[in-house]
Biopython code that builds the backbone (N, CA, C, O; Angstrom):
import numpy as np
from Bio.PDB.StructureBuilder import StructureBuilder

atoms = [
    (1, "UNK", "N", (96.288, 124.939, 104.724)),
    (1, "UNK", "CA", (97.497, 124.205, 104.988)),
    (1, "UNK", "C", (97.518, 123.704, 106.432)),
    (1, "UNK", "O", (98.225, 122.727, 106.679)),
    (2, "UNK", "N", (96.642, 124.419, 107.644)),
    (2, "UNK", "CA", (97.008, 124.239, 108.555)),
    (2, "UNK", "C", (96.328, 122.514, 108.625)),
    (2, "UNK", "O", (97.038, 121.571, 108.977)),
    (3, "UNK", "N", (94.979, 122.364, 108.256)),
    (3, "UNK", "CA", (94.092, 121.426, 108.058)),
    (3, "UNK", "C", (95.712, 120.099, 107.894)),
    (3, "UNK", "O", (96.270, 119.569, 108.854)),
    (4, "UNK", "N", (96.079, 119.902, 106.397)),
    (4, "UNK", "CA", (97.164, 118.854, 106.810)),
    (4, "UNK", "C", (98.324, 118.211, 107.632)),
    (4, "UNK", "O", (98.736, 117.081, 107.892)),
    (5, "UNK", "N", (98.745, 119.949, 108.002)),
    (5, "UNK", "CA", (99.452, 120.034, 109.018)),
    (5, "UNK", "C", (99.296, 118.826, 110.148)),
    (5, "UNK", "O", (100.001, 117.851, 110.406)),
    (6, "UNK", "N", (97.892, 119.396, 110.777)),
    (6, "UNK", "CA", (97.228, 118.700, 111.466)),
    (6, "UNK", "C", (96.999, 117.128, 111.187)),
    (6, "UNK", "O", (97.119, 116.188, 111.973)),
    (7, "UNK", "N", (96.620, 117.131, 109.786)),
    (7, "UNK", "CA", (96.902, 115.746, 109.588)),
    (7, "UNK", "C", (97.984, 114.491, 109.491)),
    (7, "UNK", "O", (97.873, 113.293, 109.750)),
    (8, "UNK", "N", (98.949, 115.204, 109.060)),
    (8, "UNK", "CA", (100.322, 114.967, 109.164)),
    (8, "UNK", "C", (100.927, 114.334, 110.853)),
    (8, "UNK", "O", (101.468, 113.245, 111.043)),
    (9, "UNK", "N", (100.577, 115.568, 112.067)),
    (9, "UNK", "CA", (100.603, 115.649, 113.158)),
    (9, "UNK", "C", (100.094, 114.230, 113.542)),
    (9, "UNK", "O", (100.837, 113.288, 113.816)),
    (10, "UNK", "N", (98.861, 114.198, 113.529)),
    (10, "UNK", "CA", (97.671, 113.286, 113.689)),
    (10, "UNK", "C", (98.409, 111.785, 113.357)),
    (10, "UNK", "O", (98.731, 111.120, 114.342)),
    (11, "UNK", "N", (98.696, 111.209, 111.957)),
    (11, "UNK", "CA", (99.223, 110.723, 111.553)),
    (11, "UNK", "C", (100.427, 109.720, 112.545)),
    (11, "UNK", "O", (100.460, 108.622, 113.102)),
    (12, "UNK", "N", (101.361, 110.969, 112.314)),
    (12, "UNK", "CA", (102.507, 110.518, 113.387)),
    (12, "UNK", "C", (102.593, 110.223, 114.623)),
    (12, "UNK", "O", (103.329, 109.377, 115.131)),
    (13, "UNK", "N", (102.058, 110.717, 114.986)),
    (13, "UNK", "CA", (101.266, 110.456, 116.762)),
    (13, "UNK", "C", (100.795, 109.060, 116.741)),
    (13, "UNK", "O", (101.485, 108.257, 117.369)),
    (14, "UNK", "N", (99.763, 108.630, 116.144)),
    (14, "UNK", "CA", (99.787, 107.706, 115.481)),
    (14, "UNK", "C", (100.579, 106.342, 115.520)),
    (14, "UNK", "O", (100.589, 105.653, 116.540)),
    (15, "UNK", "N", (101.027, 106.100, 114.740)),
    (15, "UNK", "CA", (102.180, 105.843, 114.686)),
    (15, "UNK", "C", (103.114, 105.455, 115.871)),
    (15, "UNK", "O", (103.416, 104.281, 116.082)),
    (16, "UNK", "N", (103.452, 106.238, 116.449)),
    (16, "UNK", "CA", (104.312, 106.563, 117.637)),
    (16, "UNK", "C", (103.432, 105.309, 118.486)),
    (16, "UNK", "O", (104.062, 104.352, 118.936)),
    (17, "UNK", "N", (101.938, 105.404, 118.660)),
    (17, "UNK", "CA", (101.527, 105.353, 119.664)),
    (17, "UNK", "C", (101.468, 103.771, 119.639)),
    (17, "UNK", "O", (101.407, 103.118, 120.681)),
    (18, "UNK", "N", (101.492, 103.182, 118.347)),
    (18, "UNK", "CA", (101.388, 101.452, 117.799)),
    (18, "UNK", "C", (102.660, 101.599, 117.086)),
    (18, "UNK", "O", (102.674, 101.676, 115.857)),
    (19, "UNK", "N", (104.056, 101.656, 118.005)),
    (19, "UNK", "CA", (105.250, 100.836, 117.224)),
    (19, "UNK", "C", (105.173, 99.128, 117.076)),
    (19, "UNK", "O", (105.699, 98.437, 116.203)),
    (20, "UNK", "N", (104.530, 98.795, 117.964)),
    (20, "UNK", "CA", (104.977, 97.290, 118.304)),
    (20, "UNK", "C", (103.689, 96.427, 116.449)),
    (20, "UNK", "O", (103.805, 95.363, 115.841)),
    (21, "UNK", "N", (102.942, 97.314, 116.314)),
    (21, "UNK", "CA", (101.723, 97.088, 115.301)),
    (21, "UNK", "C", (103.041, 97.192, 114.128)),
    (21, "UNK", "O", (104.059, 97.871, 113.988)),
    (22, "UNK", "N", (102.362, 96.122, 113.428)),
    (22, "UNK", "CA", (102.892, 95.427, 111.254)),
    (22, "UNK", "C", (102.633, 96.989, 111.039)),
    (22, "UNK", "O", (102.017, 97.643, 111.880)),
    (23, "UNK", "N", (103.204, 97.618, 109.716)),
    (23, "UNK", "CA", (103.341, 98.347, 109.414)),
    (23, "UNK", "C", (102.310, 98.199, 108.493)),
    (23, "UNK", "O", (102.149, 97.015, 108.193)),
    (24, "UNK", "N", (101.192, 99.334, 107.668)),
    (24, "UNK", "CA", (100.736, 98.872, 106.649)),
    (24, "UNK", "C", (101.002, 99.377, 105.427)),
    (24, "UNK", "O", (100.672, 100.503, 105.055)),
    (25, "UNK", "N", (101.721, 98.400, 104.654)),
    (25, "UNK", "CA", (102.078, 99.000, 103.248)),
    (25, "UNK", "C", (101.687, 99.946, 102.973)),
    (25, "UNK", "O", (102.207, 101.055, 102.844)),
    (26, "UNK", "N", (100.072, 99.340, 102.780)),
    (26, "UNK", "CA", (99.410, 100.488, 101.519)),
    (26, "UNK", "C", (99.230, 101.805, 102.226)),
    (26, "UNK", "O", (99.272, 102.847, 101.572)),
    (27, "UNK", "N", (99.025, 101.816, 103.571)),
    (27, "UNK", "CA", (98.467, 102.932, 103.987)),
    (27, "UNK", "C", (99.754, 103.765, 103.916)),
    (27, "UNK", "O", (99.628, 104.976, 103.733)),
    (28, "UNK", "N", (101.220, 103.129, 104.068)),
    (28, "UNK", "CA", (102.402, 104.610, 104.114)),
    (28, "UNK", "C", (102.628, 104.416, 102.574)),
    (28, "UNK", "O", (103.523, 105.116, 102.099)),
    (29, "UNK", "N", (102.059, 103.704, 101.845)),
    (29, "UNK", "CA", (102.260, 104.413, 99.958)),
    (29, "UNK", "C", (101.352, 105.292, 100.088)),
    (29, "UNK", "O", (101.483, 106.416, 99.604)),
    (30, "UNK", "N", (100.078, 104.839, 100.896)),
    (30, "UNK", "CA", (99.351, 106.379, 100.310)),
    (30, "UNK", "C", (99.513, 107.653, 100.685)),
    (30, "UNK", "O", (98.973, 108.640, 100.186)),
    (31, "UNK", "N", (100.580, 107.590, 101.945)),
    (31, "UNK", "CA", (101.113, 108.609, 102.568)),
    (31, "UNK", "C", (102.224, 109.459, 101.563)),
    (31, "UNK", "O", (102.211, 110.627, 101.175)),
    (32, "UNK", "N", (102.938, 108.628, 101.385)),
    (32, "UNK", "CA", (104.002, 108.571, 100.416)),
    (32, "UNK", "C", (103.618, 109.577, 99.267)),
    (32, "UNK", "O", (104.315, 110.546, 98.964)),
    (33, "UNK", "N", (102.389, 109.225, 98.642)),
    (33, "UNK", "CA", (101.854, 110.082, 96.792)),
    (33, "UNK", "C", (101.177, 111.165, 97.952)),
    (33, "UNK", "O", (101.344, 112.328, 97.582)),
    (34, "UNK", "N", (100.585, 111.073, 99.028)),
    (34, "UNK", "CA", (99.506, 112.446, 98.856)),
    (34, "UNK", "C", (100.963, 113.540, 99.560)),
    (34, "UNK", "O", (100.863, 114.751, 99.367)),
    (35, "UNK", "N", (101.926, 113.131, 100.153)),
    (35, "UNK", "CA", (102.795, 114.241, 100.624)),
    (35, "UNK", "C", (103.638, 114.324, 99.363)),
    (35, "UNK", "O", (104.101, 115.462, 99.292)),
    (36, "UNK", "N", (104.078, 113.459, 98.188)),
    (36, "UNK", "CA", (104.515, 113.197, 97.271)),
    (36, "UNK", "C", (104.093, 115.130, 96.573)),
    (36, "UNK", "O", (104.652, 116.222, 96.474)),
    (37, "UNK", "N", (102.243, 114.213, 96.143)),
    (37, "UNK", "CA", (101.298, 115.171, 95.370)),
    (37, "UNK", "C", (101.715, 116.941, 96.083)),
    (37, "UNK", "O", (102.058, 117.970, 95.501)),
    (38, "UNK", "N", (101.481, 116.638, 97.555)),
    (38, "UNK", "CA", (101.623, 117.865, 98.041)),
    (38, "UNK", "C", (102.237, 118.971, 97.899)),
    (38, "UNK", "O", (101.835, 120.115, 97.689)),
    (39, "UNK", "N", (103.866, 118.253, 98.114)),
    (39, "UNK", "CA", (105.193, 118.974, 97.752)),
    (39, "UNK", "C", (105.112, 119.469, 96.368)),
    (39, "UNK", "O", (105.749, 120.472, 96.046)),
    (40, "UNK", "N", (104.360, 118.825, 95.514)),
    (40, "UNK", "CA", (105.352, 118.811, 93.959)),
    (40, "UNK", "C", (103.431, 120.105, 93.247)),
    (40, "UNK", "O", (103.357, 120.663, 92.153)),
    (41, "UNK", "N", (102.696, 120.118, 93.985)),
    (41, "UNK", "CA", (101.545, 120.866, 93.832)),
    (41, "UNK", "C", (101.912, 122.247, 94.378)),
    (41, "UNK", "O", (101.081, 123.143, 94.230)),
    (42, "UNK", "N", (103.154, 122.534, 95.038)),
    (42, "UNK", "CA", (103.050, 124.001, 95.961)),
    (42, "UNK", "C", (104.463, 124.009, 95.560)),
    (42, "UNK", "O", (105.056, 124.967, 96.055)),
    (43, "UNK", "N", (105.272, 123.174, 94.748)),
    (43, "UNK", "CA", (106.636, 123.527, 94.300)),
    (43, "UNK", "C", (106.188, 124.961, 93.765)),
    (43, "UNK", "O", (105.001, 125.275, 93.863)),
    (44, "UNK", "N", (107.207, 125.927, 93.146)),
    (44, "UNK", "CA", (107.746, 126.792, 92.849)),
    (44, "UNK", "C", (109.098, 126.671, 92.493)),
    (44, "UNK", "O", (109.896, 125.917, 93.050)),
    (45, "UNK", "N", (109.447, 127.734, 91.170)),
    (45, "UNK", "CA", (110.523, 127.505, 90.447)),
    (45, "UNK", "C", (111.629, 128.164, 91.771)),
    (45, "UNK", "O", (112.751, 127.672, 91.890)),
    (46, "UNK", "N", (111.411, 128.698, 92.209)),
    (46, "UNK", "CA", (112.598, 128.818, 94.005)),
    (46, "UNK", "C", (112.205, 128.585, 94.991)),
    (46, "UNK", "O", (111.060, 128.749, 95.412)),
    (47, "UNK", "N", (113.317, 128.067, 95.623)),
    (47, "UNK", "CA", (112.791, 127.732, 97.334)),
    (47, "UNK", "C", (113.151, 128.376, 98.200)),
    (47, "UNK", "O", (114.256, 128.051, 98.637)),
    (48, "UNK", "N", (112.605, 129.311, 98.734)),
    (48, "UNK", "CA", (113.202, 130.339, 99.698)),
    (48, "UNK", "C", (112.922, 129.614, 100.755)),
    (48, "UNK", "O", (112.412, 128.504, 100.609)),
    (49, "UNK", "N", (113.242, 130.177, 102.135)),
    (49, "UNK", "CA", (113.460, 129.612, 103.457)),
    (49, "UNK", "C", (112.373, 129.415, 103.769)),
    (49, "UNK", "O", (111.996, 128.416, 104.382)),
    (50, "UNK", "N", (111.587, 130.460, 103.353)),
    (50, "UNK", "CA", (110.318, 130.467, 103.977)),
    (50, "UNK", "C", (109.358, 129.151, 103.580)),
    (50, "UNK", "O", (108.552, 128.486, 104.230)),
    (51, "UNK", "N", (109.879, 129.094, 102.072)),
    (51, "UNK", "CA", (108.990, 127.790, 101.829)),
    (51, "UNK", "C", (109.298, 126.474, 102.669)),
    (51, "UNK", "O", (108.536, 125.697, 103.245)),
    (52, "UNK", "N", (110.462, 126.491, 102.557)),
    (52, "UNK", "CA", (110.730, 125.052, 103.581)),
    (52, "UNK", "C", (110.451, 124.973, 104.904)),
    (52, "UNK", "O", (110.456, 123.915, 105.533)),
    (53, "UNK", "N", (110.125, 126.406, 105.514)),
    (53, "UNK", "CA", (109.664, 126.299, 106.666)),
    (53, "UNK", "C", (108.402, 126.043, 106.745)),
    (53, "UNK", "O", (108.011, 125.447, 107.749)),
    (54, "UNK", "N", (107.346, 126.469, 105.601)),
    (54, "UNK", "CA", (106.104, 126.493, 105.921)),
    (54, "UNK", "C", (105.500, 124.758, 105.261)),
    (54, "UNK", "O", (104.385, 124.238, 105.300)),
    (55, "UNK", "N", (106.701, 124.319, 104.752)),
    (55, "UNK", "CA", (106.335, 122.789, 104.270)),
    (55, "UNK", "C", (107.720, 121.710, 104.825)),
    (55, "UNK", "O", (108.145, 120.772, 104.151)),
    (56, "UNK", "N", (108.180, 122.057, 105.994)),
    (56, "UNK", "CA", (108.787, 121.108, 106.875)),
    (56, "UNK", "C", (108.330, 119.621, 107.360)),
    (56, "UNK", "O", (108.813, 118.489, 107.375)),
    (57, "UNK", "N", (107.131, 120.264, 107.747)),
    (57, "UNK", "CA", (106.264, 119.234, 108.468)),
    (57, "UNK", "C", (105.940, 117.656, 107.587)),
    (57, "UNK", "O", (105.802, 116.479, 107.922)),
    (58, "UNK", "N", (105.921, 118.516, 106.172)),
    (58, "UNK", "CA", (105.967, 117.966, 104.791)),
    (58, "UNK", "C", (107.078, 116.793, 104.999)),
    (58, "UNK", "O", (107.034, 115.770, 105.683)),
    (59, "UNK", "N", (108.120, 117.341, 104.128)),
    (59, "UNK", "CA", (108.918, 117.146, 104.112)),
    (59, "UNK", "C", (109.581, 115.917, 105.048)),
    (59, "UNK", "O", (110.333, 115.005, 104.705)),
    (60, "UNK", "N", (109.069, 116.213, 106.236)),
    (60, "UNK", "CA", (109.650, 115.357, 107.500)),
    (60, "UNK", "C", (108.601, 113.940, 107.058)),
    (60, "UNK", "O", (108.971, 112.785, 106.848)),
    (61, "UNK", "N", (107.592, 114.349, 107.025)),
    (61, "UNK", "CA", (106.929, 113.130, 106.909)),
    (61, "UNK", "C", (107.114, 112.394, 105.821)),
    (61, "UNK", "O", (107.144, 111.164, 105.821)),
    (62, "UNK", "N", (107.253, 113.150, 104.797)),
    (62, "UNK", "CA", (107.796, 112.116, 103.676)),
    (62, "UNK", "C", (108.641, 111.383, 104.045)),
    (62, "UNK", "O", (108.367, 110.185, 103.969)),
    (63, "UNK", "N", (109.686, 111.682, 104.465)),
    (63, "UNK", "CA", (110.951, 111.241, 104.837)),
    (63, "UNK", "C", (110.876, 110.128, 106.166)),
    (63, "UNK", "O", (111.867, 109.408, 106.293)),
    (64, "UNK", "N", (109.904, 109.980, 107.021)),
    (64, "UNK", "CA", (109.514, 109.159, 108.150)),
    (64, "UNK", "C", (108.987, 108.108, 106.719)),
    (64, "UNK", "O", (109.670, 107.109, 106.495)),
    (65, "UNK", "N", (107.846, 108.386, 105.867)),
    (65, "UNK", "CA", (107.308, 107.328, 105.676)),
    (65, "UNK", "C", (107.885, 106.342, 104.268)),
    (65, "UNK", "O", (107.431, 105.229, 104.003)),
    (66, "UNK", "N", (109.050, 107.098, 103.421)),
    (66, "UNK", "CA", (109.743, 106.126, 102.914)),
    (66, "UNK", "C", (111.081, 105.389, 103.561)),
    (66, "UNK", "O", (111.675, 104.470, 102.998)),
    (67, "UNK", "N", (111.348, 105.802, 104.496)),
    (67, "UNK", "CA", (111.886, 105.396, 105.432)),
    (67, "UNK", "C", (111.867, 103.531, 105.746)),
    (67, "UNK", "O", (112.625, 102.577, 105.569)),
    (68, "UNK", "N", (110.118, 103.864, 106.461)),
    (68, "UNK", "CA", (109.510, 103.038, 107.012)),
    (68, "UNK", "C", (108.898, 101.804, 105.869)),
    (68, "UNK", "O", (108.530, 100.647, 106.073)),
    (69, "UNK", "N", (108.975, 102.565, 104.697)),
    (69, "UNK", "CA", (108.095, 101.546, 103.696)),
    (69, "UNK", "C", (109.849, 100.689, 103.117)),
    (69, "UNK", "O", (109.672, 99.516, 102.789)),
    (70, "UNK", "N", (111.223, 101.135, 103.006)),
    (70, "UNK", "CA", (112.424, 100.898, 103.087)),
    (70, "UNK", "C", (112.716, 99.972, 103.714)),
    (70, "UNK", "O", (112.991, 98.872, 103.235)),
    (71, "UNK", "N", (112.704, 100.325, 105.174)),
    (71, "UNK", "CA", (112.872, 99.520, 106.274)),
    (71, "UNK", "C", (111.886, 97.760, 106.213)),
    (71, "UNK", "O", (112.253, 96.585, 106.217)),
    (72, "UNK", "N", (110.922, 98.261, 106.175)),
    (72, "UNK", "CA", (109.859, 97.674, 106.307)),
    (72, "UNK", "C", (109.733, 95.948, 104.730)),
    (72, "UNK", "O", (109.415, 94.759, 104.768)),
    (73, "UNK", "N", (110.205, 96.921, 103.667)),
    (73, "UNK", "CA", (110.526, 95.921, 102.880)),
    (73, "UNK", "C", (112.148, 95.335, 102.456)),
    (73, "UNK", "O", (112.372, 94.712, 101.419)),
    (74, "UNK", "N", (112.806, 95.553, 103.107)),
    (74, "UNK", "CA", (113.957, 95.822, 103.287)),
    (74, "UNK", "C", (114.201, 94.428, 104.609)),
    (74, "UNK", "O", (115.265, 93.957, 105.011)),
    (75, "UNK", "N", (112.953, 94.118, 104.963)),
    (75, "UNK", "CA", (113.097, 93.398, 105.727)),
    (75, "UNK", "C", (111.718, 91.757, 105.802)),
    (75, "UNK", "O", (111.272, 90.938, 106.606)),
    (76, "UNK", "N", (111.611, 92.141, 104.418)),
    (76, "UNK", "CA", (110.531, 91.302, 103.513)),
    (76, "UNK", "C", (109.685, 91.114, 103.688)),
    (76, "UNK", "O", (109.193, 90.076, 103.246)),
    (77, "UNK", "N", (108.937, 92.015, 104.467)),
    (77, "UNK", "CA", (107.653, 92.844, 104.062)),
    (77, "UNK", "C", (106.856, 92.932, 103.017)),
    (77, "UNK", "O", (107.277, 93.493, 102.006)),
    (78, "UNK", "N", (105.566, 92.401, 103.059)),
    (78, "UNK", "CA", (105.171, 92.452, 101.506)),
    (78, "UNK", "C", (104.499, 93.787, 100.989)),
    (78, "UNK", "O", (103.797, 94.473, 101.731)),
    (79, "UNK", "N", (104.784, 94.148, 99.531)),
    (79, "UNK", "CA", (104.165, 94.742, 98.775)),
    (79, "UNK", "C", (103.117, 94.995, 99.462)),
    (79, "UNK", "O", (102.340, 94.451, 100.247)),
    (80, "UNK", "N", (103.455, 96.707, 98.566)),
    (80, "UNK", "CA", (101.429, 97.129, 98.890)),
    (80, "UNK", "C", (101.057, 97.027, 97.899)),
    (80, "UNK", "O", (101.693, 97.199, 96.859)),
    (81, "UNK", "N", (99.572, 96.621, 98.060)),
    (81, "UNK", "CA", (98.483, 96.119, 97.690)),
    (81, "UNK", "C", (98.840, 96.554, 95.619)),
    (81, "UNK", "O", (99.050, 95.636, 94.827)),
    (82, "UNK", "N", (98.824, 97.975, 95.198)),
    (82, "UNK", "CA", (98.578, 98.184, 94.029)),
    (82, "UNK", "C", (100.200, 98.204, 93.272)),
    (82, "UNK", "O", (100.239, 98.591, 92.104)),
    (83, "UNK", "N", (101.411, 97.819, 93.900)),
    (83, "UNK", "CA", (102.369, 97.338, 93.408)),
    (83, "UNK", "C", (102.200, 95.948, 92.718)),
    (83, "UNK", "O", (102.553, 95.698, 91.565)),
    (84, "UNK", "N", (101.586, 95.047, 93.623)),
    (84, "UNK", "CA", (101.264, 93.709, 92.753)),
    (84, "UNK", "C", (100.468, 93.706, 91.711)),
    (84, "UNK", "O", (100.599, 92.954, 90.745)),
    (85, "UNK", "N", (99.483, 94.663, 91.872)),
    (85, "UNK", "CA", (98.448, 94.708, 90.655)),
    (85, "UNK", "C", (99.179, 95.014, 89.603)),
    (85, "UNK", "O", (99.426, 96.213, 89.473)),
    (86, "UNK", "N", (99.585, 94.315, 88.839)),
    (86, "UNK", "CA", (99.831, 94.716, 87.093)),
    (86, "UNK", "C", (99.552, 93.876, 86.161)),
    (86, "UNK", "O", (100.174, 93.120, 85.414)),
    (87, "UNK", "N", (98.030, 94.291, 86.447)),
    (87, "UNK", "CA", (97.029, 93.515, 85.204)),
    (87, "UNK", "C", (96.559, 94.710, 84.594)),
    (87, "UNK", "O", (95.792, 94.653, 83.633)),
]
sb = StructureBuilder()
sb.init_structure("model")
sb.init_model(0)
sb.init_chain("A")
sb.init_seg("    ")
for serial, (resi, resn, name, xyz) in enumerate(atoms, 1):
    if name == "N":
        sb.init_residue(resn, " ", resi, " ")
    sb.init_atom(name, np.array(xyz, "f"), 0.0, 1.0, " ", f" {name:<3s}", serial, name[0])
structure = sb.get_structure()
C-alpha cells in the first residue's frame, strides 16, 4: 500500500507543480478507475476508522481528480479519449 501511497503523493505534486498546463482528460479518467478499482478492491462490509485512515490518501485523490475532470469539462473541455469511442 505504501508503493501507491507514494504514487498518489507523486501524482499530486505533480500536478501542483504544472497548474498553468491543459489538464489531461484521459490521464485523470485513468486516475479516476485505478483509485475507483482501489477503493472498491479493499472495500469491506464495515468501515472502521482505521480503514479510512489507512485509505485517506485514496479517497482525497479521488476526490481532487473528479473534481478536476468536472471542472475541467464543465468548462468545455473535451472528452477523454475512450468516452468518444463507442464503436
Amino acid at each position: 500500500m505504501d508503493d501507491q501511497r507514494d504514487y498518489a503523493e507523486e501524482a499530486a505534486n505533480e500536478r501542483l507543480m504544472h497548474e498553468d498546463d491543459l489538464m489531461d482528460p484521459n490521464e485523470t479518467l485513468r486516475m479516476i478507475r485505478y483509485y475507483l478499482a482501489l477503493l472498491s478492491d479493499e472495500c469491506c462490509e464495515t468501515h472502521d476508522a482505521a480503514w479510512y485512515t489507512d485509505h485517506a490518501y485514496a479517497i482525497d485523490a479521488l476526490i481532487e481528480q473528479v473534481t478536476a475532470i468536472d471542472d475541467w469539462l464543465s468548462r468545455g473541455g473535451v472528452l477523454p479519449e475512450v468516452w468518444c469511442d463507442v464503436s
